[in-house]
C-alpha positions as semicolon CSV with decimal commas, in nm:
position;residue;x (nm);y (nm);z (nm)
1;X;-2,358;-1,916;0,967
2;X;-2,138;-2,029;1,272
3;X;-2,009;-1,813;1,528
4;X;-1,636;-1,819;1,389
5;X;-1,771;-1,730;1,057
6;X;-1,974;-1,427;1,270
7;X;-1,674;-1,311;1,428
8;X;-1,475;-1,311;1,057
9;X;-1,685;-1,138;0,874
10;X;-1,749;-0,894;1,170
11;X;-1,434;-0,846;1,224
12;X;-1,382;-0,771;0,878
13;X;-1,675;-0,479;0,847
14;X;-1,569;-0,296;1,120
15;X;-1,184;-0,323;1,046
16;X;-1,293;-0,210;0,680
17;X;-1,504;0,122;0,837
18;X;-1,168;0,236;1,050
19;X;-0,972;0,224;0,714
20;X;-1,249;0,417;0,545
21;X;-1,267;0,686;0,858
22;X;-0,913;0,700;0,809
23;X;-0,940;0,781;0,460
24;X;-1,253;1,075;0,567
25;X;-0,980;1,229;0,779
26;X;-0,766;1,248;0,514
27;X;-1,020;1,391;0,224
28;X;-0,913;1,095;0,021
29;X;-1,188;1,044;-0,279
30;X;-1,389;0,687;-0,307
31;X;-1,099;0,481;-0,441
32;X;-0,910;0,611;-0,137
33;X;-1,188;0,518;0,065
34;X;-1,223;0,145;-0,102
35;X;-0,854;0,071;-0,080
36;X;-0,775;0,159;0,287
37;X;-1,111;0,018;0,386
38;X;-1,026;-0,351;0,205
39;X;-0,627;-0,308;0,319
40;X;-0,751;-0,272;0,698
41;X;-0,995;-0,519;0,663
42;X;-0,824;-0,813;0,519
43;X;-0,478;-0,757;0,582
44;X;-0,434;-0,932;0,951
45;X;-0,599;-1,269;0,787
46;X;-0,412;-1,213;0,498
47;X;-0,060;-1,202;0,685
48;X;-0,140;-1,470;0,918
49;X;-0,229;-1,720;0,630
50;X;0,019;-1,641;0,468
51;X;0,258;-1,730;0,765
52;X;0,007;-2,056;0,845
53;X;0,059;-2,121;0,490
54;X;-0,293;-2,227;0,374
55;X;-0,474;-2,047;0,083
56;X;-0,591;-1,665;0,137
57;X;-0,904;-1,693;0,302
58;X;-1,028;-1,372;0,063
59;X;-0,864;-1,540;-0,240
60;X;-1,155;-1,790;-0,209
61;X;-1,456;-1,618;-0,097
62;X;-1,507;-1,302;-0,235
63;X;-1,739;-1,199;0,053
64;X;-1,497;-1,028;0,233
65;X;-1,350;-0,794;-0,019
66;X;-1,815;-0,720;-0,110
67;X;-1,815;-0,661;0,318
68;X;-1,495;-0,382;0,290
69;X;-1,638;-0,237;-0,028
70;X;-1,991;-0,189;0,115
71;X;-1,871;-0,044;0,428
72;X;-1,653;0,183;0,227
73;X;-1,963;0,310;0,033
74;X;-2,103;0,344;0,293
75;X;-1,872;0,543;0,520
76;X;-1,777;0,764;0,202
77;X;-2,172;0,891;0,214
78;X;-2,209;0,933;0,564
79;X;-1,888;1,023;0,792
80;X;-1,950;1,392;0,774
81;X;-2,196;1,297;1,025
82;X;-1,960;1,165;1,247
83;X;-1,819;1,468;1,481
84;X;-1,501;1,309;1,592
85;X;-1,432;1,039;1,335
86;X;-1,058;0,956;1,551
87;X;-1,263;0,837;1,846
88;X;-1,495;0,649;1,667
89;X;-1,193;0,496;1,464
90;X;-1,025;0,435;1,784
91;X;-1,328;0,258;1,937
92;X;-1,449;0,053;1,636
93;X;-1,051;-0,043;1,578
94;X;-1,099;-0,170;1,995
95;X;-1,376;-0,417;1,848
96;X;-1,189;-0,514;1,573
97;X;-0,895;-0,589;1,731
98;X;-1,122;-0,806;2,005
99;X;-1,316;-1,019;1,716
100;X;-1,001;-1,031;1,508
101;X;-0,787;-1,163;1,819
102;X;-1,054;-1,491;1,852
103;X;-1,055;-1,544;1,498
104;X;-0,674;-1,537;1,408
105;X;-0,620;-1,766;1,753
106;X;-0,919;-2,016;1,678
107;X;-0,769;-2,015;1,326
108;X;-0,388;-2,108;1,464
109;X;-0,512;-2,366;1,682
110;X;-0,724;-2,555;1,429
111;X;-0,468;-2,563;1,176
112;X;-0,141;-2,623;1,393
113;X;-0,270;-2,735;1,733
114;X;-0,018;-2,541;1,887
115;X;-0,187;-2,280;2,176
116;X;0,172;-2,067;2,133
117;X;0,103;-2,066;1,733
118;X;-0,291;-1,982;1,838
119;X;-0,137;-1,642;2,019
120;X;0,087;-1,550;1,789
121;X;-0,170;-1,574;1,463
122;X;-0,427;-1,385;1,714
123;X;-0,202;-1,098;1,786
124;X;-0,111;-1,077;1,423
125;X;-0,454;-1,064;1,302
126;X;-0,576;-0,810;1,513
127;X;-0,322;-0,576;1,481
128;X;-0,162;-0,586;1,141
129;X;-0,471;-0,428;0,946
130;X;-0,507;-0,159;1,189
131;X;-0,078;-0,090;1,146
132;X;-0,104;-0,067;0,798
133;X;-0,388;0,172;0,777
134;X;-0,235;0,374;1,003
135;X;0,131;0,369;0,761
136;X;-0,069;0,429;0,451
137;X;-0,316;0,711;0,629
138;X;0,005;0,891;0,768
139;X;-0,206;0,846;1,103
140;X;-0,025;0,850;1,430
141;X;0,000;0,457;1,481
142;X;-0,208;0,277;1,770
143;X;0,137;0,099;1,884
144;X;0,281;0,387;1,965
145;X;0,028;0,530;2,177
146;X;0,069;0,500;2,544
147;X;-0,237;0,292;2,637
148;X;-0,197;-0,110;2,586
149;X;-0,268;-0,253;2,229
150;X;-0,054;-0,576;2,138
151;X;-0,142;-0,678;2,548
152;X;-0,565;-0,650;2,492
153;X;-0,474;-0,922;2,146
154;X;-0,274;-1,110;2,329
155;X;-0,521;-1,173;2,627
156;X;-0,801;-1,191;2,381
157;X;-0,643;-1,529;2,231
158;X;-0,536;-1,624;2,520
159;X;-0,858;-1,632;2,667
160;X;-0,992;-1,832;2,377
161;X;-0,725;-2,062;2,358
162;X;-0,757;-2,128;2,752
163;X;-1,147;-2,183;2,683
164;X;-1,088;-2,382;2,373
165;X;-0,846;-2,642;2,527
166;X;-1,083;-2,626;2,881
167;X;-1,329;-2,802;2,646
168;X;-1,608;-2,466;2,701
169;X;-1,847;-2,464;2,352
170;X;-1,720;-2,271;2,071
171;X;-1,973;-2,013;2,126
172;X;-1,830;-1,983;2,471
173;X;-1,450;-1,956;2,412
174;X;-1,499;-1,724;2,149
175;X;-1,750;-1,464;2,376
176;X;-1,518;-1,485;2,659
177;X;-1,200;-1,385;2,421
178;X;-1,375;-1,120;2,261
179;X;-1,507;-0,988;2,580
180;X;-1,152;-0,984;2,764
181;X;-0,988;-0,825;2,446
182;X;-1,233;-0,572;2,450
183;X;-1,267;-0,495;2,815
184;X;-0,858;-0,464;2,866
185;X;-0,822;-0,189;2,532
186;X;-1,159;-0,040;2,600
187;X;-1,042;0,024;2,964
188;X;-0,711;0,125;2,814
189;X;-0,840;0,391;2,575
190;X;-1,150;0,503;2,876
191;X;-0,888;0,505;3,152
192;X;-0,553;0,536;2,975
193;X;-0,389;0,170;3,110
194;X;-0,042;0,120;3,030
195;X;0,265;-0,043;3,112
196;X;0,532;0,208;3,253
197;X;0,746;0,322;2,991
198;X;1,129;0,281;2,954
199;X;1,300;0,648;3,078
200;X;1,644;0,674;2,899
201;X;1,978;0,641;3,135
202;X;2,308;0,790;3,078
203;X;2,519;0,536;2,908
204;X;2,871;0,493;3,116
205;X;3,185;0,652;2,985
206;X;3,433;0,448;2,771
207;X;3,702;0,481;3,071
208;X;3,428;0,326;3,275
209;X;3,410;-0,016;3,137
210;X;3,634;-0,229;3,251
């Protein structure tokens, strides 16, 4: 197994296990628990292939939808253990969204060769799982909380894609992208780092406009 295919299925398992805590906070039963676990799993790689047009990497390898199922099981039978399952969520979303970030970039990159294609497909992949678990859990949704999200992707595969075209190993590119996703939302969500947020202005009168 290579280190992208690592970082995939990875990626996968611990996306899957914030869609089934989502679905413990909600009481859901083990259907519940299976769907949101394989819709937060595979849905980033699912969008951004779909956009890269090539085949559905789950389509052909069943693995991944056997990796969200497991973890489902497996969080159904043992999140009442958990005491706050929202922090854990919030955390294991944090290395999701940092594994998820090298994968959809190195993904990008191979297919198009583009580094601007290689951001975009990172960003998408490590956010869009964790945006539709959050729709279909009614949870409050990670973009709109205060501390940076879409930034920690974005430097994540950036990062990679700097190391990539830099001509570091595989292994290499990929560790330092996880590792700068990671640290910039793990610092957001232990320090609270954000961008200042836009404060609403009084619009100008109609007789005011020239």
């Amino acid at each position: 197994m290579n280190a992208i295919t690592l970082f995939d299925y990875s990626g996968v398992a611990v996306f899957a296990a914030t869609g089934a805590l989502a679905a413990s906070r909600k009481q859901l039963d083990i259907i519940g628990f299976l769907f949101l676990a394989s819709v937060t799993g595979i849905g980033g790689g699912t969008f951004r292939d779909l956009i890269l047009n090539v085949p559905v990497f789950w389509v052909g390898n069943g693995d991944y939808v056997l990796i969200c199922a497991a973890v489902a099981v497996l969080v159904f039978f043992t999140a009442h253990r958990v005491e706050s399952r929202y922090k854990l969520l919030l955390w294991l979303d944090a290395i999701g969204l940092a594994a998820f970030a090298v994968m959809g970039a190195a993904k990008g990159l191979a297919i198009t060769g583009s580094p601007l294609v290689a951001l975009i497909t990172g960003i998408l992949t490590a956010t869009f799982g964790g945006i539709l678990r959050d729709l279909l859990a009614g949870e409050p949704s990670v973009l709109l909380r205060p501390e940076v999200y879409v930034t920690a992707a974005l430097v994540g595969a950036g990062v990679y894609t700097a190391g990539d075209l830099a001509g570091l190993s595989t292994l290499a590119a990929e560790l330092s992208g996880f590792v700068a996703a990671f640290i910039v939302r793990g610092g957001a969500l232990k320090f609270g780092w954000s961008f200042p947020a836009y404060k609403s202005r009084p619009g100008r009168k109609p007789e005011d406009i020239p």
